[in-house]
N, C-alpha and C positions, 0 to 999 in steps of 0.2 A: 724729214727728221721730226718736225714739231707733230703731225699726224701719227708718229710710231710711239713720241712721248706720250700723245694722250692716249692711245690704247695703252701704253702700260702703264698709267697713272689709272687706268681705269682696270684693266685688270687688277692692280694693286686695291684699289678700294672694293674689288668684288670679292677679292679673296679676305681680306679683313672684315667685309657683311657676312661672308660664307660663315667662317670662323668666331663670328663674334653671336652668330643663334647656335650656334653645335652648345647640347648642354650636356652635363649629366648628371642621371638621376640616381639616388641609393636604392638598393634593394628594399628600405624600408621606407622609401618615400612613395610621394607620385608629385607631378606634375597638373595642375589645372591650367589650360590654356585660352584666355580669351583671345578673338582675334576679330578685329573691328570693334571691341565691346560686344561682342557675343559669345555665350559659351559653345567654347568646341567638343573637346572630352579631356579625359584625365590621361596623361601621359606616364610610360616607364614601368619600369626600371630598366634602366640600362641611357644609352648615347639615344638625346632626341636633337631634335631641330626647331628653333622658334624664328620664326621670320620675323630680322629687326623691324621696328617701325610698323607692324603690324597685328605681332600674335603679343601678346602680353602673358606671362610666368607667375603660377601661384605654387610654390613648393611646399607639400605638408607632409609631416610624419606622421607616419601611421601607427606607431608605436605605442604602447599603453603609456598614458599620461600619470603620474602620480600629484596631485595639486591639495596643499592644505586646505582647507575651511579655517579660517582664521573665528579665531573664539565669539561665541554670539550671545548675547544678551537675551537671558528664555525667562518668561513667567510663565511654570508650570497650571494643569488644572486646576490644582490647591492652590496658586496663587503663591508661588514660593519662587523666587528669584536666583536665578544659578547662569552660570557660564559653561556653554555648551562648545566644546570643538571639535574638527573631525578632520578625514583625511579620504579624497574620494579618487578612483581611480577610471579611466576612461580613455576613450580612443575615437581616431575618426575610419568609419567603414565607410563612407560617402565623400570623398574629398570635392567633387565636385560642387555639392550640396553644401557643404563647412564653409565654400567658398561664395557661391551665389545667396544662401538662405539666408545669412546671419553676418553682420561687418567684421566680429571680432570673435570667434567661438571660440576661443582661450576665456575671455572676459565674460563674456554672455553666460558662458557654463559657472564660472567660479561665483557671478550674482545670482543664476539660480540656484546654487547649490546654499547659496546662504542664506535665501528665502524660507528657502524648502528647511532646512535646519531649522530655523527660527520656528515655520509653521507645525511641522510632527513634532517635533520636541514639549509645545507649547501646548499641544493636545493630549500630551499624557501625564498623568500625578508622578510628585516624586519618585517613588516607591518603584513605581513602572520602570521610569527610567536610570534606574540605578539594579535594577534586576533585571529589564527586560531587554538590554542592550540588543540581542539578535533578530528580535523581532522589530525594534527601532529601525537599525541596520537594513532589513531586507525593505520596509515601506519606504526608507528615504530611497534606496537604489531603484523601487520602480518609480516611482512616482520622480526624479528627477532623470530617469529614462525616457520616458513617455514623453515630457517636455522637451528633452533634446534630438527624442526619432528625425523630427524633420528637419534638423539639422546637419544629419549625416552622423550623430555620434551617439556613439552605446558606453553607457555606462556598465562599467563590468561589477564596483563595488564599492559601496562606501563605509567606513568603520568610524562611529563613537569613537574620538582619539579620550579625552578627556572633560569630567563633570568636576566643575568649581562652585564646592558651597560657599555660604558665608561660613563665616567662621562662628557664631551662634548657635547657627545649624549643627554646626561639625559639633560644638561640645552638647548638644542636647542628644547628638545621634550616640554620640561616645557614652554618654550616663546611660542611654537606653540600653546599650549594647551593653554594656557593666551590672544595669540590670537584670538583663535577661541570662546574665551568666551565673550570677547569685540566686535567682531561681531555679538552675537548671539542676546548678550542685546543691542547694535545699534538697530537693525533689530527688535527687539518687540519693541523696544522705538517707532520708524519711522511707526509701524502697527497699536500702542496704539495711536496717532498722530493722523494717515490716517482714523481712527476709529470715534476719536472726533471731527476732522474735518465736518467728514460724519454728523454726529448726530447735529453739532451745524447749519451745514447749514439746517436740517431737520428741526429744530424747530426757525430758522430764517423764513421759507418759512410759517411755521403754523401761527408765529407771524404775519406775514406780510398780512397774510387773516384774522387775528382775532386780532382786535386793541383789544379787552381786554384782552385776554393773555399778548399783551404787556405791558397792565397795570396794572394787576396780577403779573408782573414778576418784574417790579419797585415798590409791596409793598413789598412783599418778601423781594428785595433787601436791602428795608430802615429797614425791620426788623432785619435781620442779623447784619447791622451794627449799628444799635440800642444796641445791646446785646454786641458790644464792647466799649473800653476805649477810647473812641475818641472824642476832644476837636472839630473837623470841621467836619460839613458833608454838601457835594457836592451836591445834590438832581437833576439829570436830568429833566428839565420838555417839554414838547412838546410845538412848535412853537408855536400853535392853541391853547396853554393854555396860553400862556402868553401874545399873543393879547388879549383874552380876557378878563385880567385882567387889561391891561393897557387900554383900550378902543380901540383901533383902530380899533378893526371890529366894532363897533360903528358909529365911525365918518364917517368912509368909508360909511359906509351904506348910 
């Protein structure tokens, strides 16, 4: 009897070793296993097996990561002081390498990534950086790729979230901008001018070869001001009309 107990006290604790490595992996994970502290390979998806007490379990997802850039302190080219933030996205293609290369590649990636902001941001003039967001964009994603290849993770993309002037800046850039819109509409004012200028002396030169156009253009006129509330009206009349009615090419004659 004491012999039958310990085979089944020992079965009992085989089947609870058995049971307690049965793992399972998600389709979007894997499995890194060391076993004696060495690396074996990356496991899954699907029902693996870890032998207790000597394979050791590293779970990672392999999913695109989304991780802020928390806002950075940049002194531009020009020496102009601003708050840079972003938002960078990534994945691990190497899980085994995420796991052996680097202690903490969550952490590791989010200090290079703030590095690497501070340093291209800090290389280009304002101006650049408030116009040239895409081209900013595509140098931080290689250049904090390249850094993270040997760790198993690709950075797929990073975006300029948001640029924090001072607020000095902001009203000097606001005047400028108020400027440049006071000169825009100067300058179509000054072409809308040069324009009717052009056109009025066109049809001065037509009138001046065709006396009845000119005459045409003073019924018009009386008609317009006809159709208004107007106690006087002026009526131009031609020199040649008014001899004529007074007599004096007449007499002359």
């Amino acid at each position: 009897m004491f012999g039958l107990g310990l085979v089944g006290t020992a079965l009992i604790l085989g089947a609870v070793l058995v049971m307690a490595g049965v793992k399972v992996v998600r389709e979007y994970e894997r499995a890194v296993v060391l076993r004696l502290g060495r690396l074996v390979d990356a496991r899954g998806p699907g029902l693996i097996y870890i032998v207790p007490g000597i394979e050791q379990m590293y779970k990672l997802d392999l999913r695109t990561i989304t991780l802020e850039i928390p806002s950075q302190d940049v002194i531009t080219r020009d020496n102009v002081s601003v708050k840079v933030s972003a938002v960078l996205y990534f994945r691990v293609i190497d899980p085994s390498r995420a796991v052996v290369e680097v202690q903490n590649y969550l952490y590791a990636t989010s200090q290079l990534a703030q590095t690497t902001l501070r340093s291209v941001c800090g290389q280009a003039q304002l101006d650049e950086l408030l116009a040239e967001r895409e081209r900013l964009n595509e140098n931080l994603q290689e250049t904090i790729d390249t850094s993270t290849e040997p760790w198993g993770i690709k950075v797929m993309m990073v975006e300029i979230k948001h640029i924090d002037l001072p607020t000095d800046l902001q009203r000097a850039m606001a005047r400028q901008a108020e400027a440049e819109r006071i000169r825009r509409a100067k300058v179509i004012s000054a072409e809308g001018e040069f324009q009717a200028a052009a056109r009025l002396g066109e049809a001065a030169r037509v009138m001046e070869k065709e006396p009845v156009a000119m005459t045409l253009r003073t019924l018009q006129t009386l008609a317009q001001v006809g159709t208004e509330k107007n106690h006087t009206i002026i009526i131009p009349l031609p020199i040649d009309l008014l001899r004529s009615l007074t007599g004096d090419g007449t007499t002359r004659g």
